[in-house]
DOZA-650146 format. One line per field, with one value per residue (C-alpha): residue number from 1; x, y, z. Coordinates in steps of 0.001 Angstrom, whole numbers, plus 500000, padded with zeros to 6 digits. Each point is the difference from the previous one (the first is absolute). Example, Ala and Ser with C-alpha at 12.3 -4.5 7.8 and 13.67 -1.06 7.14 Angstrom:
2
resi = [1; 2]
X = [512300; 501370]
Y = [495500; 503440]
Z = [507800; 499340]
***
This chain:
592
resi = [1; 2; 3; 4; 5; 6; 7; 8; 9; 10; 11; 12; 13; 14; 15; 16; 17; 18; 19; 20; 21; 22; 23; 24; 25; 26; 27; 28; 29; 30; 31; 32; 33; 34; 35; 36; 37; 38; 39; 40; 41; 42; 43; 44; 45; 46; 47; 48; 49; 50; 51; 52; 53; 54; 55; 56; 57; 58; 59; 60; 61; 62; 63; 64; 65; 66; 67; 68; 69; 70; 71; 72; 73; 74; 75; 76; 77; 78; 79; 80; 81; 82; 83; 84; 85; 86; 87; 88; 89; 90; 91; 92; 93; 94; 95; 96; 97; 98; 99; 100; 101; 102; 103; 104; 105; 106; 107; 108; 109; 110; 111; 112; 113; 114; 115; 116; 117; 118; 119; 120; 121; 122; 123; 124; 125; 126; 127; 128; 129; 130; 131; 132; 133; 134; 135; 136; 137; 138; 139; 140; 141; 142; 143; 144; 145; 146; 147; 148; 149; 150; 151; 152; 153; 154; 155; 156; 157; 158; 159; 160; 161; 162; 163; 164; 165; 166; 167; 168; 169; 170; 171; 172; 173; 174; 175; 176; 177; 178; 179; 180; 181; 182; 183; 184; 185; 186; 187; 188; 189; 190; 191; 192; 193; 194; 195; 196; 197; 198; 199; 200; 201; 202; 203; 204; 205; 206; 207; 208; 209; 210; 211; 212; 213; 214; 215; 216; 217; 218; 219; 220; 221; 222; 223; 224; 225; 226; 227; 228; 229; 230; 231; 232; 233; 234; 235; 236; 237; 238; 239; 240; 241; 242; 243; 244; 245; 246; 247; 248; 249; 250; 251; 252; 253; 254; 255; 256; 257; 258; 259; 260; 261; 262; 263; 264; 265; 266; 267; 268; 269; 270; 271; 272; 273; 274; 275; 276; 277; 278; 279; 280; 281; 282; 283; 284; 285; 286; 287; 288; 289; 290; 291; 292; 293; 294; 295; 296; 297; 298; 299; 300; 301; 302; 303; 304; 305; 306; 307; 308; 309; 310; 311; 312; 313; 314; 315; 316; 317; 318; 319; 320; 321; 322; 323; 324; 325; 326; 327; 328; 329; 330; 331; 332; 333; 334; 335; 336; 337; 338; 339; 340; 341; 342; 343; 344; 345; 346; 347; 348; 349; 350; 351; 352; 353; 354; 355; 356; 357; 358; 359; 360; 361; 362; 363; 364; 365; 366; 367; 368; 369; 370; 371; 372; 373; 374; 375; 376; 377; 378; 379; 380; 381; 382; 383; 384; 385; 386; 387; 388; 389; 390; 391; 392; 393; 394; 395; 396; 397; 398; 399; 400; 401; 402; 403; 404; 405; 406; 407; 408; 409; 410; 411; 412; 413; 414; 415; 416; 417; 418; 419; 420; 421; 422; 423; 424; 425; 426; 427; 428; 429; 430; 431; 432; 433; 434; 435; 436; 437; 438; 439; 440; 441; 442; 443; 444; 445; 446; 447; 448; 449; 450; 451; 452; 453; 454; 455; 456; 457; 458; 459; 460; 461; 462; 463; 464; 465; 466; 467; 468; 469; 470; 471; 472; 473; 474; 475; 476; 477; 478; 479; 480; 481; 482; 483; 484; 485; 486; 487; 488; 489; 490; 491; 492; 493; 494; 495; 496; 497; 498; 499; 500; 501; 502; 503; 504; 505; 506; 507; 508; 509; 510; 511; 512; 513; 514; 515; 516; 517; 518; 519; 520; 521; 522; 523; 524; 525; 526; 527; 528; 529; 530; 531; 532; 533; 534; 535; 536; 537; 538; 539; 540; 541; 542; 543; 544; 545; 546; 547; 548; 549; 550; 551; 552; 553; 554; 555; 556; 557; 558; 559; 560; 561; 562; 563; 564; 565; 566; 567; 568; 569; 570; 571; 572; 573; 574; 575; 576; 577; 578; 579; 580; 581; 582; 583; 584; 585; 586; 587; 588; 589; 590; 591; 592]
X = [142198; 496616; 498800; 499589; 497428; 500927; 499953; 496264; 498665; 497135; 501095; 497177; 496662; 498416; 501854; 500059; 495765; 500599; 502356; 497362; 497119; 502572; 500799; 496383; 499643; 503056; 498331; 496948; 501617; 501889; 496838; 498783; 502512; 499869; 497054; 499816; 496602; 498117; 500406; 500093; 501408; 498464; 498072; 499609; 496708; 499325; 500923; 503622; 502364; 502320; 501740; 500850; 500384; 501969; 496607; 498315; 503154; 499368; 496818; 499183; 503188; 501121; 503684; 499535; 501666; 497353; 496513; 501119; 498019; 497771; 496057; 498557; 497690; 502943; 498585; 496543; 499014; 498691; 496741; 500231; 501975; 497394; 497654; 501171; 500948; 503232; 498331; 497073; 501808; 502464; 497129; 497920; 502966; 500185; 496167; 499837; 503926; 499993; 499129; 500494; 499689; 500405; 500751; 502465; 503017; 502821; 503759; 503144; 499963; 495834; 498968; 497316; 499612; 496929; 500925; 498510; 500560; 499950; 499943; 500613; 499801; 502848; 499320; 502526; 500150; 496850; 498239; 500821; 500240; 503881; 499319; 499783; 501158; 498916; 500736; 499301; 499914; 500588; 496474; 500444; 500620; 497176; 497470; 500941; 499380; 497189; 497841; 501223; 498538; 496669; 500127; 500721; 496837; 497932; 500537; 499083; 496828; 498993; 501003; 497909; 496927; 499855; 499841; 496611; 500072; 501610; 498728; 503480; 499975; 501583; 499207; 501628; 501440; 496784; 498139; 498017; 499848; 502762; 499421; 497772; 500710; 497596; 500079; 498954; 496964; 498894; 500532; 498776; 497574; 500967; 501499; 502465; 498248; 498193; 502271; 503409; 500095; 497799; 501344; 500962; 497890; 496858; 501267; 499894; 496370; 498839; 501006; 503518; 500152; 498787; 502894; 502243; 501122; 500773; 502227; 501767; 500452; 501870; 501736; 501488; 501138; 501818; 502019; 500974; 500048; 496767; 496796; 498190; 496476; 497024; 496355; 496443; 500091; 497467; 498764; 498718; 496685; 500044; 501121; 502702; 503007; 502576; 503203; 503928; 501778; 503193; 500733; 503708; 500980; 502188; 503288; 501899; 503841; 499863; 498113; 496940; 496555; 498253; 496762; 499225; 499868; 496581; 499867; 496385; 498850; 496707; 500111; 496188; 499984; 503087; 498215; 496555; 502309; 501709; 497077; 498011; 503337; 499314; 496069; 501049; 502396; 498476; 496484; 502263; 501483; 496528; 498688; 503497; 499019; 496642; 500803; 502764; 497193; 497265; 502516; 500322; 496842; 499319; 502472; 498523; 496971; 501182; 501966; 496546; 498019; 502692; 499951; 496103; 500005; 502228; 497804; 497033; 502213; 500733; 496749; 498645; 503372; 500659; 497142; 501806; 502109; 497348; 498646; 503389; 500699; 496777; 500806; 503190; 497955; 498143; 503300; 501658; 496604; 500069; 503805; 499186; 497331; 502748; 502698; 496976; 499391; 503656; 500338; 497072; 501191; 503800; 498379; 497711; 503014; 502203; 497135; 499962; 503735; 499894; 497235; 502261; 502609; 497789; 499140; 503482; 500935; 496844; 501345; 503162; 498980; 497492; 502656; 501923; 498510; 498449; 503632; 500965; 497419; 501953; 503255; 499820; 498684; 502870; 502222; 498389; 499539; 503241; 501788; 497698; 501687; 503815; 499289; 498981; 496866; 498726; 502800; 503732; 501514; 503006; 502886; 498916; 496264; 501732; 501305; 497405; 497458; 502089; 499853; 496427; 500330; 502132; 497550; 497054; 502246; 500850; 496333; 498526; 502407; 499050; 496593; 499992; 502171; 496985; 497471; 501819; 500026; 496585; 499244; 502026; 499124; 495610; 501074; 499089; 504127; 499441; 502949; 500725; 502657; 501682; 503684; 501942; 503532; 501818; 502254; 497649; 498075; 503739; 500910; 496438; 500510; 503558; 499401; 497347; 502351; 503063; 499472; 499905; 502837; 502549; 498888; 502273; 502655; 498542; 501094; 497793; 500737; 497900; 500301; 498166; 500932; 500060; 502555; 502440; 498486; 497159; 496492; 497376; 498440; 495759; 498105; 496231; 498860; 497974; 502708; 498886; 499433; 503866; 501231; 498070; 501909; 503323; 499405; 499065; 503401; 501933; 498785; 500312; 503357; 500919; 498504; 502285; 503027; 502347; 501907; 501900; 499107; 498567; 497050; 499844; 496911; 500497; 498076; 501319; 500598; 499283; 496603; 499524; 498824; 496732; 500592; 499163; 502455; 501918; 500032; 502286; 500435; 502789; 501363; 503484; 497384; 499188; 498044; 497779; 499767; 499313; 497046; 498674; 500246; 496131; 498935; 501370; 497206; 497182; 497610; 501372; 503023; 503683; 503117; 501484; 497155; 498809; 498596; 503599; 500819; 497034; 501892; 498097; 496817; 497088; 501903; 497441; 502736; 501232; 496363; 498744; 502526; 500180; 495954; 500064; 503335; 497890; 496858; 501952; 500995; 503093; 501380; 502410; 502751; 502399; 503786; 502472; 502388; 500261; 502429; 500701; 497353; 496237; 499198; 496703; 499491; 496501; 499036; 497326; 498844; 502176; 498431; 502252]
Y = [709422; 498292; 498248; 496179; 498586; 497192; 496786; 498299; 503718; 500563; 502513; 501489; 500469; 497476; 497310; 500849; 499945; 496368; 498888; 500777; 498274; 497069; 500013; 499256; 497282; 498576; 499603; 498128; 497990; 498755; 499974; 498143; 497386; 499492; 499059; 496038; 499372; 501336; 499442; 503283; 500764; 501967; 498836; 501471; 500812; 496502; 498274; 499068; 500214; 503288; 500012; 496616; 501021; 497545; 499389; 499012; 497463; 498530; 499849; 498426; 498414; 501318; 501974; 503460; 498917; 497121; 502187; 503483; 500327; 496859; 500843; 499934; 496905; 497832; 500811; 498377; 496284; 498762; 500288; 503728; 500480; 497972; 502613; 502984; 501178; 501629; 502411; 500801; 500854; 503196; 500455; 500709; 501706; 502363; 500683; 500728; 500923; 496904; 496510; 498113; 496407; 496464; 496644; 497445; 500066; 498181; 500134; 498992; 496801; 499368; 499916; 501995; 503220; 502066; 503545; 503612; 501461; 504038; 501252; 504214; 501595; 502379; 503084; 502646; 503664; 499932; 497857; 496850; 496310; 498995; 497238; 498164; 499868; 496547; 498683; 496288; 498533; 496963; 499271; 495815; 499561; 502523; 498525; 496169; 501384; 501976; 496905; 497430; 502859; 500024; 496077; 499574; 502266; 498659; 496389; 501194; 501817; 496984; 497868; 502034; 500160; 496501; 499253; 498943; 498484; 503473; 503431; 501706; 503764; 503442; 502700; 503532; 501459; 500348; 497152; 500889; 496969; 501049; 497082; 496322; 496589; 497112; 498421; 502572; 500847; 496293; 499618; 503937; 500330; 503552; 500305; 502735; 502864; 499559; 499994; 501484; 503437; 499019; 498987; 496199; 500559; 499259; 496012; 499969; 499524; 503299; 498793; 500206; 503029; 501383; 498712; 501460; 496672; 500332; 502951; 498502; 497140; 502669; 501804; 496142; 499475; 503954; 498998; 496367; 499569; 497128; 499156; 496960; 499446; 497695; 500918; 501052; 501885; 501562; 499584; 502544; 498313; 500167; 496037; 499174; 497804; 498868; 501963; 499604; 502595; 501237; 503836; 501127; 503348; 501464; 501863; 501605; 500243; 503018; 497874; 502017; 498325; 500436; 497610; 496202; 496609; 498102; 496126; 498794; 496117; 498928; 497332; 499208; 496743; 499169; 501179; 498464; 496808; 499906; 500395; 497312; 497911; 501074; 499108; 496788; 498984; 500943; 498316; 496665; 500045; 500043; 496919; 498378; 500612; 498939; 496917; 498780; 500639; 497880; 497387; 500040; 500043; 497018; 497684; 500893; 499113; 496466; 499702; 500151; 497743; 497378; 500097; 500325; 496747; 498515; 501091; 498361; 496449; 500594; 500899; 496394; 498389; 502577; 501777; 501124; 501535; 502171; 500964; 501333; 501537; 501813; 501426; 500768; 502390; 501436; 500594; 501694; 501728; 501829; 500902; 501485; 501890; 501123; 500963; 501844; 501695; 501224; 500748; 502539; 500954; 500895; 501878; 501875; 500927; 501090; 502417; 501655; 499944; 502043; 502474; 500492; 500353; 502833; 501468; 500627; 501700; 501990; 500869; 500495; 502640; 501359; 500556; 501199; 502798; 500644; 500222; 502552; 502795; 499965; 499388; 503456; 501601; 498978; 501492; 503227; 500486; 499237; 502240; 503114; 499089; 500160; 503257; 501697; 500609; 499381; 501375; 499426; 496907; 498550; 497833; 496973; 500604; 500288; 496782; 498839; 500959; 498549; 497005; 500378; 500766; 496841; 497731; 501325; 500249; 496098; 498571; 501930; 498032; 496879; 500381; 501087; 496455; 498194; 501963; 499130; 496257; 499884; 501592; 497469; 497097; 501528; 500334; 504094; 500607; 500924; 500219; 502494; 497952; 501332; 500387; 501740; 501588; 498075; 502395; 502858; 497609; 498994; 503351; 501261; 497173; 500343; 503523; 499404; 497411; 502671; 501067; 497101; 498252; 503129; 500132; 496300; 500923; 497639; 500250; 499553; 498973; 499888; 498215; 500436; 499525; 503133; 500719; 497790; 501726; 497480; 501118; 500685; 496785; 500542; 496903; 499354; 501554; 502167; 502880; 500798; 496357; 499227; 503139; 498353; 496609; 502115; 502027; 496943; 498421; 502542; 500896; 496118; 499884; 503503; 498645; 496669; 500948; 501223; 503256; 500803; 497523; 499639; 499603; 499475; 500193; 498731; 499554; 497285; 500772; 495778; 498698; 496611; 497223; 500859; 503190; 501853; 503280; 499486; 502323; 499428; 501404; 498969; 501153; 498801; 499342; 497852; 497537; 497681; 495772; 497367; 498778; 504038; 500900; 499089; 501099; 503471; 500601; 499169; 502426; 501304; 498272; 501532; 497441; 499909; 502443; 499005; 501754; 501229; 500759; 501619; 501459; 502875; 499568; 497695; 497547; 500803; 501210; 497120; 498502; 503006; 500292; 496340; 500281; 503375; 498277; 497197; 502460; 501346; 496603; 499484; 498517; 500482; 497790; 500007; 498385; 500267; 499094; 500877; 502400; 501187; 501440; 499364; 500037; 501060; 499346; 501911; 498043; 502249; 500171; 502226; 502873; 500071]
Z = [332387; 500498; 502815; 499986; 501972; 502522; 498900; 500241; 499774; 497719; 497139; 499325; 501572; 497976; 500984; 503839; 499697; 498841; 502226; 502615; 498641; 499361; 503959; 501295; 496956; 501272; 503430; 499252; 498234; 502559; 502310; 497640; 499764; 503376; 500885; 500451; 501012; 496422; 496303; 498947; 496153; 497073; 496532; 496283; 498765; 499251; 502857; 499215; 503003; 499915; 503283; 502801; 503727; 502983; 501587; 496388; 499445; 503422; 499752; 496834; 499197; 497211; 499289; 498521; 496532; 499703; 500780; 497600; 497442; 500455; 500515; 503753; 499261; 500542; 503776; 499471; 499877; 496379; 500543; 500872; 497226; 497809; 501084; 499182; 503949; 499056; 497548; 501813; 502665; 498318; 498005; 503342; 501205; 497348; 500034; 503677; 501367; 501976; 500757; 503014; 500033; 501985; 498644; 498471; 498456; 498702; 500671; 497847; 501801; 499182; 503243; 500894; 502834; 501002; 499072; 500801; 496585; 499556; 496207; 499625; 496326; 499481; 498141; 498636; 499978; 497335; 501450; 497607; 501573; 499755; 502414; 503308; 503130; 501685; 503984; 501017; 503612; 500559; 502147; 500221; 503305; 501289; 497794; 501332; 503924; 498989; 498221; 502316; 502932; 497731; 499483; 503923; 500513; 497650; 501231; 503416; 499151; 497878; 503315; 502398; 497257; 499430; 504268; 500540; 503506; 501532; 500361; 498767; 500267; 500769; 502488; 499663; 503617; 501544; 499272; 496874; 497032; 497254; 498276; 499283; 498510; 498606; 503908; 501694; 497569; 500563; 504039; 500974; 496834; 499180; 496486; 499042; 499494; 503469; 502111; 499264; 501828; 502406; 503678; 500927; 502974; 497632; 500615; 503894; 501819; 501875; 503421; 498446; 498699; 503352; 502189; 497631; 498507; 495904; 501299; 502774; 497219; 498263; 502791; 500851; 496697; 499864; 503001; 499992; 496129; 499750; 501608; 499913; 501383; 499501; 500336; 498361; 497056; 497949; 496425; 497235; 501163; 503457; 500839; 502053; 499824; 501880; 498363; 500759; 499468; 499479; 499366; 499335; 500266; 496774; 500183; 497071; 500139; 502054; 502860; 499289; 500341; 496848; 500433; 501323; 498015; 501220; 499706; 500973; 499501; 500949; 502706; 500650; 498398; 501751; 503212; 499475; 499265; 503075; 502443; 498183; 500220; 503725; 499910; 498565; 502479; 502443; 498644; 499261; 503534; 501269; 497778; 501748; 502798; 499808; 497833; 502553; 502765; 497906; 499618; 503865; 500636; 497252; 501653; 503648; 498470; 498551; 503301; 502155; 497408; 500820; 503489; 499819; 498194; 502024; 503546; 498117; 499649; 503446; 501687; 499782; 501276; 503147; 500997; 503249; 497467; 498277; 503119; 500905; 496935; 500124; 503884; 498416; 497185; 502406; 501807; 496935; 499247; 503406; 499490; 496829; 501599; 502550; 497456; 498488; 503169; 500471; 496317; 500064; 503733; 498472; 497125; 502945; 501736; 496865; 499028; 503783; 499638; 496805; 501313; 503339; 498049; 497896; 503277; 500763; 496772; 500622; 503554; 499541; 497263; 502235; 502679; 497687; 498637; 504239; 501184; 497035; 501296; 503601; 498943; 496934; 503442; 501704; 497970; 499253; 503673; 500323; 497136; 502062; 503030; 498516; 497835; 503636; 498736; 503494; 502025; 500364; 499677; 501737; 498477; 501891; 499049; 496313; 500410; 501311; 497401; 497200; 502030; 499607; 495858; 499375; 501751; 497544; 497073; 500792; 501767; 496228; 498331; 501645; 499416; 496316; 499288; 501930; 497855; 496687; 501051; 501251; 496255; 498429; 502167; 498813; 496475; 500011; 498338; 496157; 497583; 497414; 498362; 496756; 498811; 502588; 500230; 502698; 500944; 501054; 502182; 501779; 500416; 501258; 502619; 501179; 500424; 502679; 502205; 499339; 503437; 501823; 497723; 500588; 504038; 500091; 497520; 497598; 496055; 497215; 496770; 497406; 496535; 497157; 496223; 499059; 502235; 497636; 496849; 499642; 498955; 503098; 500685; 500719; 501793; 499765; 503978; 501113; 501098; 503392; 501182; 498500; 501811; 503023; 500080; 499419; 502866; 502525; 498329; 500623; 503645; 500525; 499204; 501692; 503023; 500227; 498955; 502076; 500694; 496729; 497995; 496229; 498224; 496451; 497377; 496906; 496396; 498309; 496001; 498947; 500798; 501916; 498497; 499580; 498162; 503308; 501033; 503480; 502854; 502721; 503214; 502132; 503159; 502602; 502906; 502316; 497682; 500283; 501214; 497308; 501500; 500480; 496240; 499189; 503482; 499417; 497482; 502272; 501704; 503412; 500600; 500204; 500474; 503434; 501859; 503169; 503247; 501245; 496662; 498096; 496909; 498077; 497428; 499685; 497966; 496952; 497845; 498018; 500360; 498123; 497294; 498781; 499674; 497898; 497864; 499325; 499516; 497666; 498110; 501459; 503350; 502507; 501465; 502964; 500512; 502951; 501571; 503709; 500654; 496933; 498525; 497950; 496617; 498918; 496317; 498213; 496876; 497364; 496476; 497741; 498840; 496493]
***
């Protein structure tokens, strides 16, 4: 009895070889089909369509029993049919294996899509063309983004090329021109070629470049995102002008800085406007002046012609009159020569006044720098003594030398406030005054009082905008004189305020009205009386001393630190109440 074979089982080898080509076939077919994102089917020799996939349906609109056996130009528009595009195309294919190409073409519907069209040649066993395989992508929606990117770009270059009145350019990371536009070749005078790879520096005058400015510019601009500045710049040919500028520092997605936007206009006409504006009003409120004087002096003049005429009526109807009108010139004559007299005597003693008052400046620097010598000696001799470098020392003589120690420490401070006045008060104070960080001079400062402030339980609190996540705020001062008037603040209000209490310093994040940044420095003391607040800022007086109550300094302090704010360009200001505490407010130019 024979065998039979289970049903689906090959019979013979033959057919078992072709069931297992079938099974692969079977597969990509169904890959294939699948796919929904490609046209992918198969042509004859001559371009007539042999096989219709999902994605071609979708994507061109047509149902499989509408497309087989109609040729693949049905894809193109007219015109690419009217050239022969089609043909060339398998014909190209054929020649070469393969064609790759990008353009339009045409769904059921007649609309239009931009397609990425692959063409392969199919070849059998002998090597003879049987036909195609072709794959489309739909590529519509890429091709929209990507021209309206190159459109968007295109309409900016031709923006920034066509800006005459601004220098418009790019730096890379470390300052180094990337690239130039039409405004900066006619402000700076360096075309293209000149100047791109060389560093922006070139622009700023030598003294610039010295201090370190085009890269503190840049350093600015890294941290806080923009810097704006306005100054001299230099040309190709070596003239100035009188620039703003504004560089911006560039970030890609990532937050990475990848180079600096640079906006320069040229502002010396603007300048050279406004101080002739200035000449001019100034020059106008002089011919005022002296026009409003002439006319004066005009109607004086008609005034005394009258009364001249009318004398002259007079003198042959009263010459008693004349005669007494004569004594009485000679009178007036006499007190002129008297107010004369005390005018040049006043002027005599205001000029002795100010040389006394030069003498005394001169003295008290003098003594000044006389009492240091004794006073260093003081102390050294007195440091030897307390080390036991001159034999033992007891706890009383301990006592008693830092007695001795405190006394220098505080007759050195005394004299070193008088010194600074009496340089003040002579002019001899100089002022390096440049952006500066406000913070490190308030810290610098309350770390010097931290002694005294701790000694009577007395909290601190500091406020500064970058406490609350704002960005550092800098002020135009000179850093030591700022850490100066913090210091005599803080001491100030250390020294009047009582056991526990607070002190506060705070940098307010709005300016005033006058675009100036606020400093203020309040404390819970003792404050001060309405009619004291100007006082307190004179030379040598504290509030409320007296000979059974001498209180502690020279009373130089606020003196000193309202001359170096207003040095400095800015001013300082007092409010109290008594009782409750005083308000010292610090007004200066922000340093951006």
């Amino acid at each position: 009895m024979t065998d039979t074979p289970p049903r689906g089982t090959p019979k013979n080898g033959a057919s078992g070889e072709a069931s297992s080509r079938e099974a692969p076939e079977r597969l990509y077919q169904l890959l294939v089909e699948s796919v929904q994102d490609y046209a992918i089917f198969a042509l004859d020799r001559t371009g007539h369509i042999l096989t219709w996939s999902a994605g071609a349906a979708r994507l061109k609109g047509y149902a499989r029993t509408e497309i087989l056996g109609r040729h693949f130009s049905v894809f193109y528009p007219h015109e690419d049919v009217a050239a022969r595009k089609p043909h060339r195309e398998l014909e190209e294919a054929a020649r070469t294996g393969r064609l790759e190409d990008q353009g339009w073409r045409v769904r059921q519907d007649g609309t239009r899509f931009w397609a990425s069209v692959v063409i392969t040649a199919l070849y059998d066993e002998l090597g003879t063309l049987v036909g195609f395989a072709k794959v489309t992508r739909d590529l519509t929606e890429q091709r929209r983004e990507t021209d309206a990117l190159r459109e968007s770009e295109a309409r900016f270059r031709l923006l920034v090329e066509s800006v005459r009145d601004y220098a418009i350019f790019l730096l890379d990371p470390s300052g180094h021109v990337a690239t130039w536009n039409t405004g900066a070749e006619r402000i700076k005078g360096y075309d293209a070629t000149d100047i791109i790879g060389q560093h922006f520096s070139v622009f700023y005058p030598k003294e610039r470049i010295e201090e370190g400015f085009p890269q503190y510019e840049l350093e600015v601009a890294t941290r806080v995102g923009r810097f704006e500045d306005e100054g001299w710049r230099i040309r190709k040919d070596g003239s100035r002008f009188w620039a703003n500028v504004v560089i911006t520092a560039l970030r890609n997605s990532a937050g990475e800085l990848f180079g600096f936007a640079k906006v320069t206009r040229d502002l010396t006409e603007r300048r050279a406007a406004e101080e002739q504006a200035r000449r001019l009003a100034a020059e106008q409120a002089a011919r005022t002046e002296a026009e409003r004087r002439g006319e004066e002096l005009r109607l004086l003049s008609e005034q005394l012609e009258e009364q001249a005429i009318e004398l002259e009526h007079q003198r042959e109807e009263a010459q008693t009159l004349s005669e007494e009108l004569e004594q009485t010139n000679d009178e007036l004559q006499r007190a002129l020569a008297e107010a004369n007299d005390a005018r040049r005597a006043a002027e005599s003693a205001a000029a002795r006044a100010a040389e006394a008052n030069r003498a005394k400046s001169d003295f008290l620097a003098t003594m000044s720098h006389e009492l240091r010598t004794p006073l260093n000696a003081i102390a050294g001799y007195a440091q030897l003594l307390e080390m036991g470098l001159r034999g033992p020392v007891t706890t009383a003589q301990h006592e008693d030398l830092e007695r001795i120690l405190r006394s220098q420490v505080h007759l050195t401070k005394l004299i070193n406030e008088v010194l600074s006045y009496a340089r003040l008060e002579s002019g001899a104070i100089t002022y390096a005054v440049r952006p500066t960080l406000v913070a490190s001079a308030a810290a610098d400062a309350a770390a010097l009082v931290e002694p005294q402030r701790l000694a009577k339980g007395i909290t601190l609190d500091v406020r500064l905008p970058e406490h609350t996540g704002g960005s550092p705020l800098h002020v135009l001062a000179d850093h030591d004189k700022l850490q100066q008037i913090f210091i005599n603040l803080l001491a100030n209000a250390v020294k009047f305020t009582p056991q526990g209490g607070r002190i506060a310093l705070e940098l307010l994040c709005e300016p005033d009205a006058h675009g100036m940044a606020v400093i203020r420095v309040s404390d819970t003391g003792i404050g001060i009386p309405a009619d004291k607040l100007q006082a307190v800022f004179e030379p040598f007086v504290q509030i409320g001393r007296s000979l059974n109550s001498p209180g502690e300094g020279t009373g130089l302090g606020l003196a000193i630190s309202r001359d170096l704010a207003r040095g400095m360009g800015g001013d300082l200001t007092a409010e109290s109440v008594p009782g409750e505490g005083s308000v010292f407010t610090l007004t200066l130019a922000r340093g951006g």
